[in-house]
C-alpha positions as CSV (number, residue, x, y, z in Angstrom):
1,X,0.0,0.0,0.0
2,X,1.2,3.6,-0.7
3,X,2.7,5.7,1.9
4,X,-0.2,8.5,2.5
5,X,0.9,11.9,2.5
6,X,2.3,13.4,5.3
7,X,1.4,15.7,7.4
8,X,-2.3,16.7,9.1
9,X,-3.9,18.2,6.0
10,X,-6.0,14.8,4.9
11,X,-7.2,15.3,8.7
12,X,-7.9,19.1,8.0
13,X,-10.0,18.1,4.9
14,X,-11.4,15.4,6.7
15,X,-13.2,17.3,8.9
16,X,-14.8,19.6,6.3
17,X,-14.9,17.9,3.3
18,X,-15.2,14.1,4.3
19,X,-16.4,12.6,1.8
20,X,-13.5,14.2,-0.7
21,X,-11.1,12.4,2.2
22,X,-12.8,9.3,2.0
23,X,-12.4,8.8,-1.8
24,X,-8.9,10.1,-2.2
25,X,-8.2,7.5,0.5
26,X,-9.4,4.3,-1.1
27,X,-9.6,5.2,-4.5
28,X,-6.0,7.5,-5.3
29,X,-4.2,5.9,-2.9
30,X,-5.4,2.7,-2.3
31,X,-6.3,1.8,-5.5
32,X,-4.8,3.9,-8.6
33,X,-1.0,3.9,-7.0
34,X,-0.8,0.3,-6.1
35,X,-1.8,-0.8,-9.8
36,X,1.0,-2.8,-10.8
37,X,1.6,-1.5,-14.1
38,X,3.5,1.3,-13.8
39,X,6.0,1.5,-10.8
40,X,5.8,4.2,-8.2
41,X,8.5,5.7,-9.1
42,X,7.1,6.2,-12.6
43,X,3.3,7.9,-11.0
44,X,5.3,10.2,-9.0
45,X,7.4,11.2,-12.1
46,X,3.7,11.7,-13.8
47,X,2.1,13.5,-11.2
48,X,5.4,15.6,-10.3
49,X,5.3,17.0,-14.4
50,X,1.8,17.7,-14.5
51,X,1.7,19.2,-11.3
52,X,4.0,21.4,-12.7
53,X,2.7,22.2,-16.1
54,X,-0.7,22.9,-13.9
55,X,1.1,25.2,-11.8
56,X,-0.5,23.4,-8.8
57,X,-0.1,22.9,-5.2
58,X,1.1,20.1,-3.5
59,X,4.3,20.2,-5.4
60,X,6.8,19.4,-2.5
61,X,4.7,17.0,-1.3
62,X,4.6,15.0,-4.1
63,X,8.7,16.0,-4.9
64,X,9.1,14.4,-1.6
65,X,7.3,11.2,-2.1
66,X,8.7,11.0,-5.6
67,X,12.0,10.4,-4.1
68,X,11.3,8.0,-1.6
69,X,9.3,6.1,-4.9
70,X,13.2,6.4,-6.3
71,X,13.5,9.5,-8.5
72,X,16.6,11.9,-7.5
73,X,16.8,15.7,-7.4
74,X,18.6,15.4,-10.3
75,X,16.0,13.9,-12.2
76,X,13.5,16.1,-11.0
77,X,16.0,19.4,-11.8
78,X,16.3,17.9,-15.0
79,X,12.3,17.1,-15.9
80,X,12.0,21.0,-15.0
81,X,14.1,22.2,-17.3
82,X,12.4,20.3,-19.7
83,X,8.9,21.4,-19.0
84,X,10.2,25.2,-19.1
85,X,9.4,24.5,-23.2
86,X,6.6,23.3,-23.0
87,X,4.7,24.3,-19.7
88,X,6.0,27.7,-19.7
89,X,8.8,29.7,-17.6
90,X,7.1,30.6,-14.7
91,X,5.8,27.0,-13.8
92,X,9.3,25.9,-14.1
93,X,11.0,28.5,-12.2
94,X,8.2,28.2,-9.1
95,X,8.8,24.3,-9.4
96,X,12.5,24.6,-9.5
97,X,11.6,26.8,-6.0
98,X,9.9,23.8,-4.6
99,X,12.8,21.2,-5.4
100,X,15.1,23.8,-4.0
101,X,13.0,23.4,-0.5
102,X,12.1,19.7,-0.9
103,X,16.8,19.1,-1.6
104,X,17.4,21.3,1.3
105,X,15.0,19.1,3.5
106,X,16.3,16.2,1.8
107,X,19.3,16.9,2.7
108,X,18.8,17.8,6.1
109,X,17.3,14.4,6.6
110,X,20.8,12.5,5.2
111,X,22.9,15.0,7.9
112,X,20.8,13.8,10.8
113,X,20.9,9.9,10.2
């Protein structure tokens, strides 16, 4: 089963939106990520680029959870320079932003162990 997202927001919507929780629960998560036939690693790389190209929130979040499913900060450096062409400067420049956060907590994390 996926590793949930962090963090006490699904609570927050819980308690006003419960239904919404409820669904992203067992249907995102519990069903759509564990289908086998594409890995994690690959989703998070999916939902990382369009999150991006949307100019979206929940950027770091996923950014985070795409490197525990195996990409690097490398890769994801790299797949935002590549959407800069074709999602448009800004989105790449307030992703690059968000990777700069997510590496510094990322690297944090490798200091402390």
């Amino acid at each position: 089963m996926m590793k949930r997202p962090s963090g006490g927001r699904g609570k927050e919507l819980a308690a006003v939106a419960p239904l919404l929780n409820e669904i992203t629960q067992d249907v995102l998560y519990d069903k759509v990520w564990e289908r086998s036939q594409l890995s994690k690693r690959d989703r998070s790389l999916i939902t990382i680029t369009t999150l991006i190209a949307l100019n979206r929130n929940q950027i770091e979040g996923h950014m985070e959870l795409g490197i525990e499913n195996g990409l690097t900060v490398e890769e994801l450096g790299e797949a935002i320079s590549h959407l800069a062409f074709y999602a448009g400067w800004p989105c790449a420049v307030n992703a690059a932003r968000a990777l700069m956060n997510v590496a510094q907590k990322h690297e944090g994390a490798s200091r402390d162990d």
